[in-house]
Structure formats: C-alpha cells, structure tokens
C-alpha positions in Angstrom: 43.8 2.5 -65.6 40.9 0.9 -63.4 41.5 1.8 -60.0 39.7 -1.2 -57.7 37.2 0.4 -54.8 38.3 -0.5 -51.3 36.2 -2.8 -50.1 34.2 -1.9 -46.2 33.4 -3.8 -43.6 35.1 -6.0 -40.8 37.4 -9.1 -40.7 36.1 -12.3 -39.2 39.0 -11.6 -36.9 37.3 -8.0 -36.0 34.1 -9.1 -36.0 34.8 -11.7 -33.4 36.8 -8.9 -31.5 33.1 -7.1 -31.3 31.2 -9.8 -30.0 33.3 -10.7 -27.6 33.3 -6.8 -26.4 29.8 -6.8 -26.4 29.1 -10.1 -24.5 31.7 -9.0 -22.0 29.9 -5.4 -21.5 26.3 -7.1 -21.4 27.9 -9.3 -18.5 28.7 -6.4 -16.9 25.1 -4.6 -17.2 22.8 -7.3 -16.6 23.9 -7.8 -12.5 23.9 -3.7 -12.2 20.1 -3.9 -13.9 19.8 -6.8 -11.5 20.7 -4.1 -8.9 18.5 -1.4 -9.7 15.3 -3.8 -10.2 16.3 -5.3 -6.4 16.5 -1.5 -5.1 13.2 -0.7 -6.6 11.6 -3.7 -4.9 13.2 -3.0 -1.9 11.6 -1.9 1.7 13.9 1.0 2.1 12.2 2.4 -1.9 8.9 1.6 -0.5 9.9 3.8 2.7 11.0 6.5 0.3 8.1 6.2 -1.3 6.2 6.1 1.6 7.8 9.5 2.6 7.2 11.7 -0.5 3.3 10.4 -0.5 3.4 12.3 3.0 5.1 15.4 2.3 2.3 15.3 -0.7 -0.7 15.0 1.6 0.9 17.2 4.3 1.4 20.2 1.5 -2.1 19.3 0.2 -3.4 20.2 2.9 -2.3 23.4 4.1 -2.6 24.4 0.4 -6.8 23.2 0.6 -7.2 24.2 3.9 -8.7 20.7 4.2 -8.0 17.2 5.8 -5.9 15.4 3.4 -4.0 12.2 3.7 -2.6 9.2 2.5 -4.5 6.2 1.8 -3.2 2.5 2.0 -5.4 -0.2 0.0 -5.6 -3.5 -2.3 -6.6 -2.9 -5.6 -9.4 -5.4 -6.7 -9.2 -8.1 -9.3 -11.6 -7.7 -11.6 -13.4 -10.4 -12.7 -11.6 -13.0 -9.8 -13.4 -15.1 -7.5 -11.2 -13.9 -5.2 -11.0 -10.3 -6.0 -9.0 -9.1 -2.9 -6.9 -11.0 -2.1 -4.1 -9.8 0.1 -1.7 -11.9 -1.0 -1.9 -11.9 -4.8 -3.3 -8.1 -5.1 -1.2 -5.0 -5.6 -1.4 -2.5 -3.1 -1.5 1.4 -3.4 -1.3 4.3 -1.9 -4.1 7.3 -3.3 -4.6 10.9 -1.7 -7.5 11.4 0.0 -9.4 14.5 0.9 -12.3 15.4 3.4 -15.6 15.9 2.0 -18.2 16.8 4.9 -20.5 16.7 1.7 -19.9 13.3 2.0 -20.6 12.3 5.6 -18.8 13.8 8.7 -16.1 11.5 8.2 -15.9 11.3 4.4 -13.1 10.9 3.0 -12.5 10.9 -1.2 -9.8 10.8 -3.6 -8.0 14.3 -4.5 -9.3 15.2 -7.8 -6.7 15.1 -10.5 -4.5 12.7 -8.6 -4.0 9.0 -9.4 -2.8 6.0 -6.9 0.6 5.2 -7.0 1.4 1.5 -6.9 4.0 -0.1 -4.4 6.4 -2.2 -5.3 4.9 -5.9 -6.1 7.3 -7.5 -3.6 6.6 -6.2 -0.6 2.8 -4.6 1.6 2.6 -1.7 4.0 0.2 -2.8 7.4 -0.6 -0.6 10.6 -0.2 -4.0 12.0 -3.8 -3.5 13.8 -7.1 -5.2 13.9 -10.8 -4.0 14.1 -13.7 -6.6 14.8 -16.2 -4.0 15.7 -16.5 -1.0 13.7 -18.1 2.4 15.0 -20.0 4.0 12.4 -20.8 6.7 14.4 -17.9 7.5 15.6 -14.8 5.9 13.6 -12.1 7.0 15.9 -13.5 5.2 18.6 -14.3 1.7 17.5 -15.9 -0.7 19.6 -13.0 -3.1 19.6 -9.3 -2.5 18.4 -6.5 -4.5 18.7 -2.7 -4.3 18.3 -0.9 -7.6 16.9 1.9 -6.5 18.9 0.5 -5.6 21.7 2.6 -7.2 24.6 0.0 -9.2 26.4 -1.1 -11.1 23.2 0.3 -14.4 23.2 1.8 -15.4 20.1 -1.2 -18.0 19.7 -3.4 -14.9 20.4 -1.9 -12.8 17.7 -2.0 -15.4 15.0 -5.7 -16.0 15.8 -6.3 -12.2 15.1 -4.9 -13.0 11.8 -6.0 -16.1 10.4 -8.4 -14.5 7.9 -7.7 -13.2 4.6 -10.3 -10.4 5.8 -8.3 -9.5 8.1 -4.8 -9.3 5.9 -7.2 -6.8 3.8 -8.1 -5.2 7.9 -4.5 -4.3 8.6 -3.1 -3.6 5.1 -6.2 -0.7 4.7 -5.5 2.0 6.4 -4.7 5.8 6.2 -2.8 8.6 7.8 -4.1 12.0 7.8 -2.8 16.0 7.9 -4.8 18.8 9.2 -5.1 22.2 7.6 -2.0 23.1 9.8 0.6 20.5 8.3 0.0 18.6 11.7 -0.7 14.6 11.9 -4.0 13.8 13.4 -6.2 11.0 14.4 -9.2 11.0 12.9 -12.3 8.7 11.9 -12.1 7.4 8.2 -15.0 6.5 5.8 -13.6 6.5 2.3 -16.1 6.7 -0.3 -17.2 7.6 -3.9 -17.0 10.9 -5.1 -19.4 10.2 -8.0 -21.3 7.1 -9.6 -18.7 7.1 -12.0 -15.9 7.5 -9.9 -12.7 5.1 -11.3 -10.7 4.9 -8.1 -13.3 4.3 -5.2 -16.9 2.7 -5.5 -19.1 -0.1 -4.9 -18.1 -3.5 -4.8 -20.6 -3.8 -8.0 -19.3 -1.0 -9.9 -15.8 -2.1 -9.0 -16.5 -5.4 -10.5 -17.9 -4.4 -13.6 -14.6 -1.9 -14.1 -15.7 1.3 -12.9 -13.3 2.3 -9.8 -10.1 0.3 -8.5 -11.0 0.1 -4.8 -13.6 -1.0 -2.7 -15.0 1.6 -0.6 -14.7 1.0 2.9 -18.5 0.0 3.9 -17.8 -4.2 3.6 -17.6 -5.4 6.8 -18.9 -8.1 9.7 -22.4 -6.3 11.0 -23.2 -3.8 7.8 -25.9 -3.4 5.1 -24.2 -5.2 2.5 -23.7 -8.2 4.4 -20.1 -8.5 3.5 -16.7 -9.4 5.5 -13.9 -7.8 3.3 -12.2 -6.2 6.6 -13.4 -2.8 4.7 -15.2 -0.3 7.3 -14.4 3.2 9.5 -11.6 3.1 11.9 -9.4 5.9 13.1 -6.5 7.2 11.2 -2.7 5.7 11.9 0.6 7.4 13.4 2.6 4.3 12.0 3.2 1.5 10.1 5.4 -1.4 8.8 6.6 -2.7 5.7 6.7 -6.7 4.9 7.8 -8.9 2.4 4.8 -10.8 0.9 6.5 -14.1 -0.2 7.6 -14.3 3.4 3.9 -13.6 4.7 2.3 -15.3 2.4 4.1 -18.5 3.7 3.8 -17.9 7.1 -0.2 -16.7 6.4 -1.0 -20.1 5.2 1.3 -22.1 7.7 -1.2 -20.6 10.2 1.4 -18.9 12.0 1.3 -15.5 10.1 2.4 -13.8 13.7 4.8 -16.0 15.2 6.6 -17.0 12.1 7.2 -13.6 10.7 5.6 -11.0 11.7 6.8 -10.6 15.1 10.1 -10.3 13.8 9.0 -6.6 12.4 7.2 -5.5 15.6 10.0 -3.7 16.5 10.8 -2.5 13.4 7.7 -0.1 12.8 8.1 3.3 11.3 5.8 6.3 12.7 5.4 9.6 11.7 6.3 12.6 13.6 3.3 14.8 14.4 4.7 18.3 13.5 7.3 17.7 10.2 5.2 14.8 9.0 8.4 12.9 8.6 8.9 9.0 8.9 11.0 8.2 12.0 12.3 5.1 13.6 10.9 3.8 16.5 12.3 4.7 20.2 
C-alpha cells in the first residue's frame, strides 16, 4: 500500500497572512528606531554625554594626582581645503592630562584613552571669544570676550562671530579637575605627546594622517603664521549646546548671534565646582 508523504510548507492564503504580519510589525519598528536615532542626536544625549566625560576627568584625576580634564575640539579633514571647518567637522571631546614636561601649561591626551565623538547634529561652545592670546600666562589673556555679555549689542556680538576662525575659537575649549576632584581655572596649551602622536599634532602631521586635532598653537600673532582660532586661553566653568543646521544658517546669514544664538544665552549649563556635576543656570 503506498502511503503519500505530507507535503510542508504554507498556503498562498498563509503566506499572505505572514507578510502582512510582518509589514504591519516593520511599521511599527521603524518610527520607534526613528525614536531612538532622534534621542541619540538629541542635546539632552549630548548633555549626558557631556556629564559622564566629567565624572571621567574628575576620577582621573584624584586617581593621577594630576590636572585632568575634558577637552572640546573639531576633528580635521584630512586632505580638505577647508580642513576645519566648524560647520561641516565633527566635534569631540578627548581627556587631557597635565604634563609640566610639556610646558607649564601643557596639557596632553590621557594615554590609553580615545576621543569620543558627539553626536553629528548638534556642537558644544563656551560661547566666548579670544582675539589676543597670552602665551605667558593663558589664564589671563590679553583680551576675552563673552557673546553674551549684556553690554554687547546684538550687532556687536555677531561681529565677534563672523569668522569661521572664530566658530573653531568658541567651539575649542576645555574644563579642567584638580588633584582634589575640584573644578579649576586654569591656562591651557594642548599639545603633542610625541612626533607620532595620532590624536594631537602639527597642522602638517595632522594633514598627512598622523593625529586628529590641531594642537592649539594656530592663531592671529604666532610663529606659524596661522588664524585657526587655536591658541592658550583659560579653562571654562560652562557651556552650551547648539544645533548646527540652525547655526550654520544663521552663520552664513551673518547674523550667527542675533538669529540664534542669543536664544541659548540663557540656556547655558555650568559645572558645579565641588561634585563636578552639570547644573542649570540660576
């Protein structure tokens, strides 16, 4: 007697049952993905991420028994004729570490650490200017200026910001622990640690691949002759965080201050001086 093998599989019937399960599912996932990506992106992750860089530095610190901090810079574009460009460029933040090896101010990246990249959509800036660098003495520079300072007229403030060396001015900039957890002001020079070094260098070794950041000695007045709003300034207690589609349009518009920016002044995030903490402004 020949017995006839049930045959597997699914019915057009079932078949069409599955895709329509699966379509309905995928059009319920893709606007929670949507979600997630937008939260990533968002000012509030940046904040967040923002916060656990400063609890890094801040236990870094005590654990070294050395000034260590949190740096705030473009990468560069290798190759580009523009290679930092403020608008286009992705910004990171990399832990830096005193080296009096270095000069008195010097500052370097902690060995064994690597820059962590902010989200694409939005920039962190100290929303401060510096014209005149001190070499000297970086905490006290010859001229420093405040976008939002009160008696700047809004014509005033967009002229400080005109430049796109001095996007690169006020989106470069660091905040810095002591040995004793506590947040300090302090002159900056960030530098090489080596020749070879792949995070901070010359602006020729940086172009030919060997580092990601310009070293901070590229401004109006020294040796090299260049204006990339690079050089030593003090160390922040604060900072904002901006969307750069918005900037960007308001950057070349002329009106980077008046048509966006000022609507952040009062939105600025500082860091307590004992717990290191990110707090709202009074």
């Amino acid at each position: 007697m020949v017995t006839r093998g049930r045959q597997s599989g699914l019915s057009l019937t079932e078949m069409a049952v599955v895709v329509a399960v699966m379509a309905l599912l995928a059009g319920l996932t893709l606007p929670a993905v949507r979600m997630i990506t937008e939260s990533f992106e968002s000012g509030d992750s940046a904040t967040s991420m923002i916060s656990s860089a400063l609890a890094s530095a801040r236990a870094l610190a005590a654990k070294e028994g050395h000034y260590v901090g949190v740096r705030f810079q473009m990468a560069c574009n290798y190759g580009s004729a523009d290679p930092l460009n403020p608008l286009k460029a992705s910004q990171y933040m990399i832990l830096i570490m005193h080296d009096a090896s270095i000069m008195a101010s010097g500052y370097r990246v902690v060995e064994g650490t690597k820059p962590m990249k902010l989200p694409d959509s939005i920039g962190v800036m100290d929303m401060t200017i510096v014209p005149d660098r001190n070499i000297v003495n970086p905490v006290n520079p010859t001229v420093e200026t405040r976008l939002d300072d009160p008696s700047l007229s809004s014509a005033a403030a967009n002229g400080l910001i005109d430049e796109r060396h001095e996007l690169v001015d006020t989106t470069t900039f660091s905040i810095i622990f002591s040995p004793t957890g506590k947040l300090v002001t302090q002159g900056v020079r960030v530098r090489r640690g080596s020749a070879t070094d792949n995070v901070f260098n010359e602006n020729t070794q940086v172009d030919a691949g060997v580092g990601m950041f310009y070293q901070d000695d590229y401004f109006l007045g020294s040796s090299s002759g260049l204006e990339l709003g690079l050089g030593p300034e003090p160390s922040r207690n604060r900072f904002v965080v901006y969307n750069k589609v918005e900037l960007k349009s308001a950057f070349e518009a002329g009106a980077a201050w008046s048509n966006y920016l000022v609507r952040l002044a009062g939105e600025a995030s500082y860091i307590n001086p004992h717990t290191g903490t990110i707090i709202a402004k009074d």
